[in-house]
N, CA, C and O atoms as a GROMACS GRO file, in nm:
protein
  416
    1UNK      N    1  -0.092  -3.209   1.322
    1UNK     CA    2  -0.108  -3.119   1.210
    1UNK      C    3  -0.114  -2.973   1.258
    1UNK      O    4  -0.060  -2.874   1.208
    2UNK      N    5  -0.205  -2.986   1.386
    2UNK     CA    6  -0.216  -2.847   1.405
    2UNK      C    7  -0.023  -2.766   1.454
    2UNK      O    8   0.002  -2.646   1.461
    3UNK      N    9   0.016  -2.813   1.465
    3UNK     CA   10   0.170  -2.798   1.551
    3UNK      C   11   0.250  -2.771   1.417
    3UNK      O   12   0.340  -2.687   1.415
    4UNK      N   13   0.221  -2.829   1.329
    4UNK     CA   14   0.323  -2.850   1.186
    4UNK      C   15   0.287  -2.644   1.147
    4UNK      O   16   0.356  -2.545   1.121
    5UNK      N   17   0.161  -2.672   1.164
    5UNK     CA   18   0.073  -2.527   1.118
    5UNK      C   19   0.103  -2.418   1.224
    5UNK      O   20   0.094  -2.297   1.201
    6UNK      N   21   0.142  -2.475   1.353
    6UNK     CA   22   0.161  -2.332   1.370
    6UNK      C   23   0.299  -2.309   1.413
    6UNK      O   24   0.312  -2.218   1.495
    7UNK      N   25   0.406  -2.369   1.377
    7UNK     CA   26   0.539  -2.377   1.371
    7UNK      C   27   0.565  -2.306   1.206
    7UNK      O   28   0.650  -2.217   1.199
    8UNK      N   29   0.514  -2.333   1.116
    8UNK     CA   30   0.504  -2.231   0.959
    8UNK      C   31   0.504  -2.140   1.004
    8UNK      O   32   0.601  -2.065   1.008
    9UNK      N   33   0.359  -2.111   1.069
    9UNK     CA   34   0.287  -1.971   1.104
    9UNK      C   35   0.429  -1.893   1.108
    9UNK      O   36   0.488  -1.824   1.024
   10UNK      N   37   0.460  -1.931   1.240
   10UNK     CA   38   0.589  -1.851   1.373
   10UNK      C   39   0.711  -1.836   1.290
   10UNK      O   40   0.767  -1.727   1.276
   11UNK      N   41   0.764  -1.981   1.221
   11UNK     CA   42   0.844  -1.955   1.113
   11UNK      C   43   0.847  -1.839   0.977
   11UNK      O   44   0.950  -1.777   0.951
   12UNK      N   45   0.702  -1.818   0.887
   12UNK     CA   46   0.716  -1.714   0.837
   12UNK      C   47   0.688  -1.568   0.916
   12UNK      O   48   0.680  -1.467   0.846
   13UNK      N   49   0.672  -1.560   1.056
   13UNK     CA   50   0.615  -1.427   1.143
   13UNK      C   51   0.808  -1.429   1.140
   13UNK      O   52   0.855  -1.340   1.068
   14UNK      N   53   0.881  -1.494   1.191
   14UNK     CA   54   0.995  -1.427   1.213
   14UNK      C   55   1.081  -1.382   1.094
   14UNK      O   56   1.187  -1.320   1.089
   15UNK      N   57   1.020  -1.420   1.024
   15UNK     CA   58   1.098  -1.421   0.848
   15UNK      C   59   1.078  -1.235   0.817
   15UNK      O   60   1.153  -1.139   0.796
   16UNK      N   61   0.958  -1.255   0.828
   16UNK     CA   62   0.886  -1.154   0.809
   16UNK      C   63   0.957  -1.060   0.931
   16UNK      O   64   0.994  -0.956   0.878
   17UNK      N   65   0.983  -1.060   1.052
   17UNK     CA   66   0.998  -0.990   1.137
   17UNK      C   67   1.132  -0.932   1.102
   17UNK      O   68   1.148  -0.810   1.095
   18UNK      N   69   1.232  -1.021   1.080
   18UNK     CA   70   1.354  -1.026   1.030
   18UNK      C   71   1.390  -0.889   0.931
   18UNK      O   72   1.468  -0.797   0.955
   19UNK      N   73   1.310  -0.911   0.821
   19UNK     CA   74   1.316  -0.814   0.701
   19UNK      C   75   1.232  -0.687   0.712
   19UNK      O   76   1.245  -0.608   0.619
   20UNK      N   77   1.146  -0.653   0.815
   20UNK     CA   78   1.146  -0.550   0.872
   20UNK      C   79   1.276  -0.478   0.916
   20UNK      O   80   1.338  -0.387   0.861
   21UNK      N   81   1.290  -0.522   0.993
   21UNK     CA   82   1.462  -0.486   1.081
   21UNK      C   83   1.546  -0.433   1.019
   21UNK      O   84   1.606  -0.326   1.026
   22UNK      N   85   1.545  -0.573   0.915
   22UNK     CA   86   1.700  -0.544   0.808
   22UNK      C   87   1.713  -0.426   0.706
   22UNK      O   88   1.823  -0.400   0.658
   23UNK      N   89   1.597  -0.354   0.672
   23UNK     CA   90   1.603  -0.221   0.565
   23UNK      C   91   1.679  -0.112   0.701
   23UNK      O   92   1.701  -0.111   0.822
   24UNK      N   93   1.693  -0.037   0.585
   24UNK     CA   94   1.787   0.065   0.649
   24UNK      C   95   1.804   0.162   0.504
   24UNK      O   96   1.757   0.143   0.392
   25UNK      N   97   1.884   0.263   0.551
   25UNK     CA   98   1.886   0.378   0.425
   25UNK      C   99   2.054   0.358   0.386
   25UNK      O  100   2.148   0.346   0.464
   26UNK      N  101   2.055   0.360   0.218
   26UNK     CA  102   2.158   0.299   0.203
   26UNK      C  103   2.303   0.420   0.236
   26UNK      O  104   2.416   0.380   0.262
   27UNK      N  105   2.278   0.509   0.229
   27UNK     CA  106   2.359   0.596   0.214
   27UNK      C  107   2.412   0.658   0.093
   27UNK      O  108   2.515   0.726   0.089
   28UNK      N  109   2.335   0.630  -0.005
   28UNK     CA  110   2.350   0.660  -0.110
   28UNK      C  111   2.358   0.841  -0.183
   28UNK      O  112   2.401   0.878  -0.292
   29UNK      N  113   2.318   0.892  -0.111
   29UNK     CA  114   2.299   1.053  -0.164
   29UNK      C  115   2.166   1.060  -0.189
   29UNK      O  116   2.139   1.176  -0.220
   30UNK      N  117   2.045   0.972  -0.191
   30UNK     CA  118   1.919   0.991  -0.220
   30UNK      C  119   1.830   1.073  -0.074
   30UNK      O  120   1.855   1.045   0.044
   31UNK      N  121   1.737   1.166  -0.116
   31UNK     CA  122   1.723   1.228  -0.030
   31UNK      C  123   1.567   1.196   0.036
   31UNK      O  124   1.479   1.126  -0.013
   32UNK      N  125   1.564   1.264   0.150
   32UNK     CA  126   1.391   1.176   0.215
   32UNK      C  127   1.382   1.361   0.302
   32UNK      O  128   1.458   1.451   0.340
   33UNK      N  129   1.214   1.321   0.295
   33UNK     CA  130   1.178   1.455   0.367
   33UNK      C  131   1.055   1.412   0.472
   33UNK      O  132   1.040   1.294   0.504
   34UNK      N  133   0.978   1.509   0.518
   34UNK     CA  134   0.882   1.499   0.613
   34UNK      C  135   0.752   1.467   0.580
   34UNK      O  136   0.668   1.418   0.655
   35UNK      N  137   0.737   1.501   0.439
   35UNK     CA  138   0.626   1.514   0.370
   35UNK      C  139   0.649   1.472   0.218
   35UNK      O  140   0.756   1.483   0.157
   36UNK      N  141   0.520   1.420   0.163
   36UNK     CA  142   0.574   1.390   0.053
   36UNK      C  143   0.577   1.546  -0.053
   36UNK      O  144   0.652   1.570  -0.147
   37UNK      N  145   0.474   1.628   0.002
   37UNK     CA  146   0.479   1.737  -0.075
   37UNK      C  147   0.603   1.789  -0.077
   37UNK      O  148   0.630   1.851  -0.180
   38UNK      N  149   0.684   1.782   0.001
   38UNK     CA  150   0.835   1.843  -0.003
   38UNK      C  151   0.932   1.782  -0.042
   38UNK      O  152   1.028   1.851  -0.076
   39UNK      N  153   0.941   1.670  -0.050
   39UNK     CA  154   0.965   1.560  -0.136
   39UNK      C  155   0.954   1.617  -0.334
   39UNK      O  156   1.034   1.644  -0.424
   40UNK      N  157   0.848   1.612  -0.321
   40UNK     CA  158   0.794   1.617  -0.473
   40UNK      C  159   0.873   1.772  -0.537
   40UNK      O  160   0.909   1.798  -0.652
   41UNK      N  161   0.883   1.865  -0.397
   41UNK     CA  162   0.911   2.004  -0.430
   41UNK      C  163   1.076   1.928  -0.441
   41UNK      O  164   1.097   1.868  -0.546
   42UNK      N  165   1.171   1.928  -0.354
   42UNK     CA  166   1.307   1.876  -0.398
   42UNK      C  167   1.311   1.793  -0.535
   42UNK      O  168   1.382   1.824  -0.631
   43UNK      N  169   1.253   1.719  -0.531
   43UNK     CA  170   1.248   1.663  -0.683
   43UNK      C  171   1.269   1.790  -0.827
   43UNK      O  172   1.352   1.810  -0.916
   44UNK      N  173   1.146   1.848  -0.783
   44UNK     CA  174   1.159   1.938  -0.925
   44UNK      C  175   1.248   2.021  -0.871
   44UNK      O  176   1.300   2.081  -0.964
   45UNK      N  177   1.299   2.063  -0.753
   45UNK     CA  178   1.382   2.175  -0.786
   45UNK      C  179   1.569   2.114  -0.807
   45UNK      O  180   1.663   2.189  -0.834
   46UNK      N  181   1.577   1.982  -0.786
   46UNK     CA  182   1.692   1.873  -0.870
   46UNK      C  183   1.653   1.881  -1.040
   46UNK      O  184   1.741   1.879  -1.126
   47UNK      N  185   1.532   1.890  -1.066
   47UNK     CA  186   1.501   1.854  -1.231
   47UNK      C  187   1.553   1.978  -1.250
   47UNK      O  188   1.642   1.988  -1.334
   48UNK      N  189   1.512   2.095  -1.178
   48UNK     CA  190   1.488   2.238  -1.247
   48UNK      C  191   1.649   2.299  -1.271
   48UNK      O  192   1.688   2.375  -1.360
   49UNK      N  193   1.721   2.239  -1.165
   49UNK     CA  194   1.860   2.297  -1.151
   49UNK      C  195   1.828   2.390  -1.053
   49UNK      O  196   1.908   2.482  -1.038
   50UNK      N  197   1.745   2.386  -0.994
   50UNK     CA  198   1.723   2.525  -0.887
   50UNK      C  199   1.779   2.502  -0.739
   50UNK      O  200   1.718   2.474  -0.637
   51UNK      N  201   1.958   2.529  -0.767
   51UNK     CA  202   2.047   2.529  -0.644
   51UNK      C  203   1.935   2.580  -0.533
   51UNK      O  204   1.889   2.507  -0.445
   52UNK      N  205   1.908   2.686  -0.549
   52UNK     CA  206   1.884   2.757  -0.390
   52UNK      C  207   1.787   2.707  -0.398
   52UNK      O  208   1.796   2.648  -0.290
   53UNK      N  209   1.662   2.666  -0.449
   53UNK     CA  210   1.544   2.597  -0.380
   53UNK      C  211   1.586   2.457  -0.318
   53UNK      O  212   1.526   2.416  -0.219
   54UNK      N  213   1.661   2.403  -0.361
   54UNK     CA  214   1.698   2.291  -0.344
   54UNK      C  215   1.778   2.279  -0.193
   54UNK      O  216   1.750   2.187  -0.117
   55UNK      N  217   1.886   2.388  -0.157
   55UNK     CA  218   1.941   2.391  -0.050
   55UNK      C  219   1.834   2.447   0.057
   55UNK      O  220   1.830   2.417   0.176
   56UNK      N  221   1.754   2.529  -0.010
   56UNK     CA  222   1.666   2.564   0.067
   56UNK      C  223   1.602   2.439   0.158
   56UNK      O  224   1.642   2.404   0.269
   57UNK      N  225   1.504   2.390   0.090
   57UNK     CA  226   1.462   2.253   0.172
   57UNK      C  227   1.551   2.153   0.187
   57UNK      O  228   1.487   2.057   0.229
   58UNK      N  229   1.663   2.124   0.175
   58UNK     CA  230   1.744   2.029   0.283
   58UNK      C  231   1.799   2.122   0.398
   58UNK      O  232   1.897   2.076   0.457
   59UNK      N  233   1.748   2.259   0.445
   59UNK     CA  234   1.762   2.267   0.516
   59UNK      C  235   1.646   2.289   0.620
   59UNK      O  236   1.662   2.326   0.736
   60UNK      N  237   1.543   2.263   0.566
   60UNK     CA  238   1.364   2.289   0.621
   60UNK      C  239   1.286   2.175   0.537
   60UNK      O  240   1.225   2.188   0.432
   61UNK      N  241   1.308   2.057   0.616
   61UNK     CA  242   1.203   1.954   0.641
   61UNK      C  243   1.262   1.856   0.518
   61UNK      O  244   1.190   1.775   0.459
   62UNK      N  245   1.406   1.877   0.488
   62UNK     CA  246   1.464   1.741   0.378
   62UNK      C  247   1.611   1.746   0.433
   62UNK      O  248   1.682   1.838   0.474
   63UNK      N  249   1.634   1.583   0.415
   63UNK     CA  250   1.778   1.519   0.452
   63UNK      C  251   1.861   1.432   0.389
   63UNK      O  252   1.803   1.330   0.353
   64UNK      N  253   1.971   1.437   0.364
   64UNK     CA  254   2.032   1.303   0.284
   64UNK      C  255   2.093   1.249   0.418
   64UNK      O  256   2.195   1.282   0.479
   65UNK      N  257   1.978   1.137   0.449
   65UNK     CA  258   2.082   1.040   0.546
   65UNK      C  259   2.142   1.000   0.499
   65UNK      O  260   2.158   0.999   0.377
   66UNK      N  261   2.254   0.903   0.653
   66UNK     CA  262   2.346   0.876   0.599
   66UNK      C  263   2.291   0.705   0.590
   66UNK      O  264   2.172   0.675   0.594
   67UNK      N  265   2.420   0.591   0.576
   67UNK     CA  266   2.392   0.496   0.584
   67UNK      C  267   2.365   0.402   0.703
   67UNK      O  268   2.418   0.466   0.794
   68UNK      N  269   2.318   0.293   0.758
   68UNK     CA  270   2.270   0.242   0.806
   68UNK      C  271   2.147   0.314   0.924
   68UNK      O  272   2.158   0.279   1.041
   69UNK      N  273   2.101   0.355   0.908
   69UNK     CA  274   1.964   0.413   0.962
   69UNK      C  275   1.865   0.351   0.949
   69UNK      O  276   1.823   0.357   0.834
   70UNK      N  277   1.775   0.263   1.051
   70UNK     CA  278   1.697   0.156   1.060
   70UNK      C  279   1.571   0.198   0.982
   70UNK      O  280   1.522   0.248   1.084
   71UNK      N  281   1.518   0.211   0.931
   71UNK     CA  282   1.350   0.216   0.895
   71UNK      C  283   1.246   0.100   0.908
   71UNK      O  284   1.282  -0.017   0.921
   72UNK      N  285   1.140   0.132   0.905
   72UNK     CA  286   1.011   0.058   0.876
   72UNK      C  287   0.917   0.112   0.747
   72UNK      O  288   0.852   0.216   0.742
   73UNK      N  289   0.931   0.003   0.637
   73UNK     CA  290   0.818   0.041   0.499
   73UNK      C  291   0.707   0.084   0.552
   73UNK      O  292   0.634   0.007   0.613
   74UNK      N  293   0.675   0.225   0.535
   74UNK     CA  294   0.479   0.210   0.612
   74UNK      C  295   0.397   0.173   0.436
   74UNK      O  296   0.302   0.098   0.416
   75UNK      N  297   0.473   0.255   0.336
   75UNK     CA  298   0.350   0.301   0.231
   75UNK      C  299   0.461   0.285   0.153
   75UNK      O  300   0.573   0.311   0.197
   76UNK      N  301   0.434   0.227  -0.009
   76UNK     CA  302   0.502   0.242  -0.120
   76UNK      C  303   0.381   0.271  -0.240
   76UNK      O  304   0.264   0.233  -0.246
   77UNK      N  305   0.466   0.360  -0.336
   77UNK     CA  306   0.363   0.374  -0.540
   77UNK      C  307   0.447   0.296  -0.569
   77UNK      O  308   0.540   0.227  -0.525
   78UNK      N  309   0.368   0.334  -0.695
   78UNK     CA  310   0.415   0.239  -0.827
   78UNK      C  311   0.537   0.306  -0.880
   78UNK      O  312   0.619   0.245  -0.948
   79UNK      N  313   0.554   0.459  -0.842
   79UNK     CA  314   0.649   0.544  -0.928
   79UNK      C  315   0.770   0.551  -0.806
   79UNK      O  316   0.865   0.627  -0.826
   80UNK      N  317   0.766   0.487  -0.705
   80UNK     CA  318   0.881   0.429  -0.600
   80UNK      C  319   0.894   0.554  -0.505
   80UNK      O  320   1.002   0.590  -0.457
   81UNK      N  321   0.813   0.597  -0.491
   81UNK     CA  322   0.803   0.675  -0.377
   81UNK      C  323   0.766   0.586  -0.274
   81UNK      O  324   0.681   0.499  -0.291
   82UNK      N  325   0.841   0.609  -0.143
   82UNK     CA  326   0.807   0.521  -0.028
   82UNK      C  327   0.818   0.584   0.114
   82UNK      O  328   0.906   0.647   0.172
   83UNK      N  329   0.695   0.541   0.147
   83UNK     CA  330   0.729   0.620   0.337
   83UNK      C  331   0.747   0.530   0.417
   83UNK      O  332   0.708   0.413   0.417
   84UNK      N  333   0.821   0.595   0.499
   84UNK     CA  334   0.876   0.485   0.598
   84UNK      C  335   0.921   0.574   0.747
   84UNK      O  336   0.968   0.687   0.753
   85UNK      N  337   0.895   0.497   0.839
   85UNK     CA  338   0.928   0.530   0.963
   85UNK      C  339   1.096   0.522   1.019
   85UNK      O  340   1.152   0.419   0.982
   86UNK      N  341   1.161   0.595   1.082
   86UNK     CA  342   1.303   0.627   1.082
   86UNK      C  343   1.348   0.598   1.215
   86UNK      O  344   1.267   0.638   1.299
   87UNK      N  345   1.459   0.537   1.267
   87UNK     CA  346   1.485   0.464   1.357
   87UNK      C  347   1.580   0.553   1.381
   87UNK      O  348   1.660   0.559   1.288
   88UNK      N  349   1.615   0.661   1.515
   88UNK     CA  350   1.703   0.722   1.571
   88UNK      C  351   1.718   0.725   1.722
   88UNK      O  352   1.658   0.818   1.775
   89UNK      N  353   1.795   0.634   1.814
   89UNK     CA  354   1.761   0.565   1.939
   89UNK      C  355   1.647   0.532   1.959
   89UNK      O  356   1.585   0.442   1.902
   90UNK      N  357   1.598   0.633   2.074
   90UNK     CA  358   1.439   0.582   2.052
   90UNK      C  359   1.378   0.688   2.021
   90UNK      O  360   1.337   0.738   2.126
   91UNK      N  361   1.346   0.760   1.917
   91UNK     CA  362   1.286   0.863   1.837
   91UNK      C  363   1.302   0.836   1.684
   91UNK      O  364   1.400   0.848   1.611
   92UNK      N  365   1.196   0.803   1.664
   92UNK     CA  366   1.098   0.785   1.520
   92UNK      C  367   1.059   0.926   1.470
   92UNK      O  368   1.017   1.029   1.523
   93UNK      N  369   1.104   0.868   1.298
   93UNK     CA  370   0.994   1.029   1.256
   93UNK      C  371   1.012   0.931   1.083
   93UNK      O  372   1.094   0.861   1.026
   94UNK      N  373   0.863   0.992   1.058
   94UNK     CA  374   0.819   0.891   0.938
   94UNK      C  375   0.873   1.060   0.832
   94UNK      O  376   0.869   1.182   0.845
   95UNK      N  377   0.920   0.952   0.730
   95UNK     CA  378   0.982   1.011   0.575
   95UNK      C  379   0.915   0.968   0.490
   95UNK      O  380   0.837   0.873   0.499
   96UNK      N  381   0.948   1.059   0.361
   96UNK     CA  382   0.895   1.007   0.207
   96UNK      C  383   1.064   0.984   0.154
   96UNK      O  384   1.168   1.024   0.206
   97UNK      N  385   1.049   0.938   0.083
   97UNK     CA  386   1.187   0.887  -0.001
   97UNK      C  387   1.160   0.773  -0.109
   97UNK      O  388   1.050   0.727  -0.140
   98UNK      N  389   1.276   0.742  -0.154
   98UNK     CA  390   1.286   0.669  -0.288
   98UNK      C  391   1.341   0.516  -0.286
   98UNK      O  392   1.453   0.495  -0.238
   99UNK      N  393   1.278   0.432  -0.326
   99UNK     CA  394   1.276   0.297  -0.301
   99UNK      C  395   1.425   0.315  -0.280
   99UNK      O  396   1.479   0.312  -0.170
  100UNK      N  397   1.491   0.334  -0.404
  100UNK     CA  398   1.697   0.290  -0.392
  100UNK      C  399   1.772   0.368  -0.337
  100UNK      O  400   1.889   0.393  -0.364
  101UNK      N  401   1.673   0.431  -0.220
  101UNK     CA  402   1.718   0.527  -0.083
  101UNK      C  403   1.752   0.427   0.026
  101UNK      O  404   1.836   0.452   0.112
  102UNK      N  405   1.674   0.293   0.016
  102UNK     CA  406   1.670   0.214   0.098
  102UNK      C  407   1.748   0.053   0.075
  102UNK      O  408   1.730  -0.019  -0.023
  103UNK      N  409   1.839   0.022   0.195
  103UNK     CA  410   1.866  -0.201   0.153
  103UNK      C  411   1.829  -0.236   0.227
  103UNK      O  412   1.810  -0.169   0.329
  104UNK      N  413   1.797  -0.376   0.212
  104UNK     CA  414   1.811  -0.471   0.293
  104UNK      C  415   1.889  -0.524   0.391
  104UNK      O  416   1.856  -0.629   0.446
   0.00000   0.00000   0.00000
């Protein structure tokens, strides 16, 4: 029994390990920043129509990656804001972005 139990275990740890891995940023045009406060600022300045604020911070601390760029979920809301850690060889840098920024 104990063997049945920890063959599950290992079985859902790699499941789980798996779908870590597999997110990535879709390439969609959705944009991710350093912070969520800058985040929130690109947001309204997309609502506002405010070109130059907007170019402004994708060029100071916001990016539209492209597609397949590895991440790790650290933090998700309810309103689909999500942070996540960013896979670039071996240099990481954690983002805020938008759930359908990200696939499987």
């Amino acid at each position: 029994m104990k063997t049945i139990t920890k063959i599950s275990f290992c079985s859902c740890l790699s499941v789980f390990a798996v779908t870590a891995q597999a997110r990535e940023f879709a390439g969609n045009g959705k944009a991710a920043c350093v912070s969520e406060e800058l985040y929130d600022q690109l947001i309204s300045a997309a609502v506002d129509e405010d070109e130059q604020g907007f170019n402004y911070l994708l060029n100071h601390g916001c990016i539209i990656p492209r597609a397949g760029i590895k991440v790790s979920v650290l933090d998700r809301s309810w309103t689909g804001k999500t942070k996540v850690r960013a896979y670039v060889g071996d240099q990481a840098v954690v983002l805020w972005t938008v759930r359908d920024a990200l696939r499987d």
